[in-house]
VMD Tcl script that draws the C-alpha trace (Angstrom):
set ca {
  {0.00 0.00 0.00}
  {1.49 3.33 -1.09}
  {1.12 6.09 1.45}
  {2.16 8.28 -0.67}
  {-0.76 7.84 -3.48}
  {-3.24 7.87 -1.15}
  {-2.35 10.67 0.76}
  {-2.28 12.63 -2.67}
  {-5.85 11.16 -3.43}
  {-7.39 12.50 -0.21}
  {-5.70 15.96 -0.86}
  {-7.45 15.44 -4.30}
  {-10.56 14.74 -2.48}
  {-10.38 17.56 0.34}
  {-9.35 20.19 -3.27}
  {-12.55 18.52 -4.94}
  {-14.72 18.74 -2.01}
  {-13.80 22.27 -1.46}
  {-14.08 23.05 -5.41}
  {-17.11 21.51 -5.94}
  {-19.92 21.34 -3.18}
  {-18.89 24.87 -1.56}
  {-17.29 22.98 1.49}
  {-15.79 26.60 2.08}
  {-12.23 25.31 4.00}
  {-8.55 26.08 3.63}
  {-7.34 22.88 3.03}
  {-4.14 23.94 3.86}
  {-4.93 24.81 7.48}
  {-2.59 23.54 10.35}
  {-5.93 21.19 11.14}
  {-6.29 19.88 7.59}
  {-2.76 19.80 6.28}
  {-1.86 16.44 7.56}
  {-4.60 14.84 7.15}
  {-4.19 13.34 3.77}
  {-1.52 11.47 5.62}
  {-2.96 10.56 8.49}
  {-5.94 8.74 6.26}
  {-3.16 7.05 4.72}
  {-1.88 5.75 7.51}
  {-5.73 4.93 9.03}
  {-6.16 2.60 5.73}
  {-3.38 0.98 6.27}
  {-4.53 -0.06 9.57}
  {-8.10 -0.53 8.52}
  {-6.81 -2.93 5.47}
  {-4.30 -5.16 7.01}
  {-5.87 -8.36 6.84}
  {-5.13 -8.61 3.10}
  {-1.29 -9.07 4.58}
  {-2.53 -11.41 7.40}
  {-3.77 -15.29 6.40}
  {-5.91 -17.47 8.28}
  {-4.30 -20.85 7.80}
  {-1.38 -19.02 9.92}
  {-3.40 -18.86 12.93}
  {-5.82 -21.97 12.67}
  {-2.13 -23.77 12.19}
  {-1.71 -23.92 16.40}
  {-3.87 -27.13 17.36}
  {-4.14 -29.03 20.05}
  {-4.81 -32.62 20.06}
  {-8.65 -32.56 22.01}
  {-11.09 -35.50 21.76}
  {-13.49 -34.52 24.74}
  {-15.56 -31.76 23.50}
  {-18.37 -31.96 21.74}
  {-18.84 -28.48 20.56}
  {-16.52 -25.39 21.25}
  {-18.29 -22.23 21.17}
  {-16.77 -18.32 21.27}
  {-19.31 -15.64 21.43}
  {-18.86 -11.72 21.10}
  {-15.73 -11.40 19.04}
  {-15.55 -7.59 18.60}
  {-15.06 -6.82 14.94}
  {-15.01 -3.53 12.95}
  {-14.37 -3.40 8.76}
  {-15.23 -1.20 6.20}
  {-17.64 -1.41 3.87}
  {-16.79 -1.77 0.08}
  {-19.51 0.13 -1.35}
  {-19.58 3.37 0.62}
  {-15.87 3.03 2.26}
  {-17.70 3.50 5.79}
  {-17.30 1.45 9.40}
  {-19.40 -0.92 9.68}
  {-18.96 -3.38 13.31}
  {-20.30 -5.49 15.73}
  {-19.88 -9.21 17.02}
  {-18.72 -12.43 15.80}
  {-20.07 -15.97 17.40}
  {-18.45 -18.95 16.35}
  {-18.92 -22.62 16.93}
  {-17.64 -25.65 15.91}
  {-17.57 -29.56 16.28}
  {-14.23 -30.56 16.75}
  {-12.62 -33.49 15.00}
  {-9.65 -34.58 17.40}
  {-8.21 -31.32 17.19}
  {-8.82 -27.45 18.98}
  {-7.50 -24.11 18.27}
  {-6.07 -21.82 20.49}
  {-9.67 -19.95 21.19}
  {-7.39 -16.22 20.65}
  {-7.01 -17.94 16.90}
  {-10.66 -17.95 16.46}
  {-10.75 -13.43 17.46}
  {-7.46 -13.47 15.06}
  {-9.50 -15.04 12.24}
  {-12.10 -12.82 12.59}
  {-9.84 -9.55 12.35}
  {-8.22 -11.33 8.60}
  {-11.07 -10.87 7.25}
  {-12.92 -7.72 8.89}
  {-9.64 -5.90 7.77}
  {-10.52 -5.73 4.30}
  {-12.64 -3.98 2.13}
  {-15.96 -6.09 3.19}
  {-19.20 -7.15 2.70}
  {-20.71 -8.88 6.03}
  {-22.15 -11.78 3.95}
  {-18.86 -12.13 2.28}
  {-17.01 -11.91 5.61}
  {-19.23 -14.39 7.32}
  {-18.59 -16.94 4.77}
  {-14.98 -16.54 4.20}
  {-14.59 -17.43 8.47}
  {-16.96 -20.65 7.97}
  {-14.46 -21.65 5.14}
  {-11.45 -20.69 6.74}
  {-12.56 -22.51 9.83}
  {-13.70 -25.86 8.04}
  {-10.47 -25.89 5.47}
  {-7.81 -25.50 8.33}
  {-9.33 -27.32 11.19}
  {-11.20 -29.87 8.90}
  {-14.37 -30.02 12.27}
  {-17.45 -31.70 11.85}
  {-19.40 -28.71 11.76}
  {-18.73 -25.15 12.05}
  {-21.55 -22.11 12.18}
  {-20.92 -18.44 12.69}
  {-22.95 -15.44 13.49}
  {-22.22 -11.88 12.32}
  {-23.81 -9.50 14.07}
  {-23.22 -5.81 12.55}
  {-24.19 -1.97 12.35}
  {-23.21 -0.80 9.11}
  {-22.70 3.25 8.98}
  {-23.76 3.29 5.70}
  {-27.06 3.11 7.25}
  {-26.77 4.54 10.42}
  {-24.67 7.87 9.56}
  {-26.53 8.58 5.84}
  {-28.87 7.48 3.66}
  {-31.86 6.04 5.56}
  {-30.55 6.45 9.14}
  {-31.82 3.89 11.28}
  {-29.01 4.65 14.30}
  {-28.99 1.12 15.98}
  {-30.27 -0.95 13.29}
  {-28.07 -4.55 13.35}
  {-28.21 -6.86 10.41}
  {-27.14 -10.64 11.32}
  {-26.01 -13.35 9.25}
  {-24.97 -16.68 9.35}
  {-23.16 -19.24 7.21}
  {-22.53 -22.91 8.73}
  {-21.00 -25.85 6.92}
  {-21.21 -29.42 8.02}
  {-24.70 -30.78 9.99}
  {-24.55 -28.18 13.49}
  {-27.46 -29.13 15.59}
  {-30.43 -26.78 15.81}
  {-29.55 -25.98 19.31}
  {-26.01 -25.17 19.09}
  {-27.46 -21.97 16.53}
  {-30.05 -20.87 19.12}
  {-26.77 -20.60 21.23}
  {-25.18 -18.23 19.03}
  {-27.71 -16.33 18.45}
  {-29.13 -15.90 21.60}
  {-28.30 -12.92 24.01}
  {-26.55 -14.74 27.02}
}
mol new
graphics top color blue
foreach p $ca { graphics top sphere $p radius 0.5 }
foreach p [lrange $ca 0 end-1] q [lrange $ca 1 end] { graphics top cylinder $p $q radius 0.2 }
display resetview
């Protein structure tokens, strides 16, 4: 990632906002000045799962054949959306049926973050730690919730401030009950 070209871009942006929708600031005022740079260096933070891979933290296993089902709820999470470049955040449940083998449960928060550090859809995202998940730990079952406020709706367009949308993907046969879990409140 070049911090360079997108610190000129957001200059660009600040010149075209100012040029074209009467935004009426001196871009080149000691609180402005910098922060072409400073979004730089926020996107770079924002985006660093594309450097980060899964399979390097589902890799730490533990040989485990006494649990039946291994379940992590509230994961913290924040991305950005793809379509209006906006937060959007929330929680991450997981669970999964082991097959002789556990992850450190830290692994399961770090998975999360790969993929909410991209450019993101929530659907996309939701899938993508399912598959990660069921390719590197090869369980019997795996199902997680994504539980998200997207800015994009809360900030413009229709505003509905505390609206959540929740998904789910799961792969293998998870028991009914074991969903209920994750998507109840406790």
């Amino acid at each position: 990632m070049s911090r360079r070209k997108i610190a000129k871009a957001v200059k660009d942006l600040l010149n075209a906002l100012h040029d074209d929708i009467a935004f009426n600031e001196d871009v080149e005022r000691e609180g402005l000045v910098d922060t072409p740079m400073r979004v730089a260096k926020m996107y770079e933070e924002l985006l660093a799962g594309y450097k980060d891979d899964a399979g390097k933290h589902l890799a730490c296993t533990f040989e485990e054949s006494g649990s039946d089902v291994v379940i992590e709820k509230d994961i913290d999470f924040s991305s950005t959306c793809e379509h209006h470049l906006m937060p959007f955040f929330g929680k991450v449940h997981i669970a999964y049926i082991p097959r002789g083998k556990v992850v450190g449960l830290s692994k399961l928060a770090r998975v999360v973050d790969v993929f909410a550090k991209r450019l993101q859809l929530q659907e996309r995202m939701n899938n993508q730690i399912a598959d990660a998940i069921m390719e590197h730990l090869s369980p019997k079952a795996v199902a997680v919730v994504v539980e998200g406020e997207h800015t994009c709706m809360t900030a413009r367009g229709v505003k509905k401030v505390g609206s959540k949308t929740v998904t789910y993907a799961t792969r293998g046969e998870m028991p009914e009950f074991i969903l209920g879990q994750l998507l109840s409140k406790q």
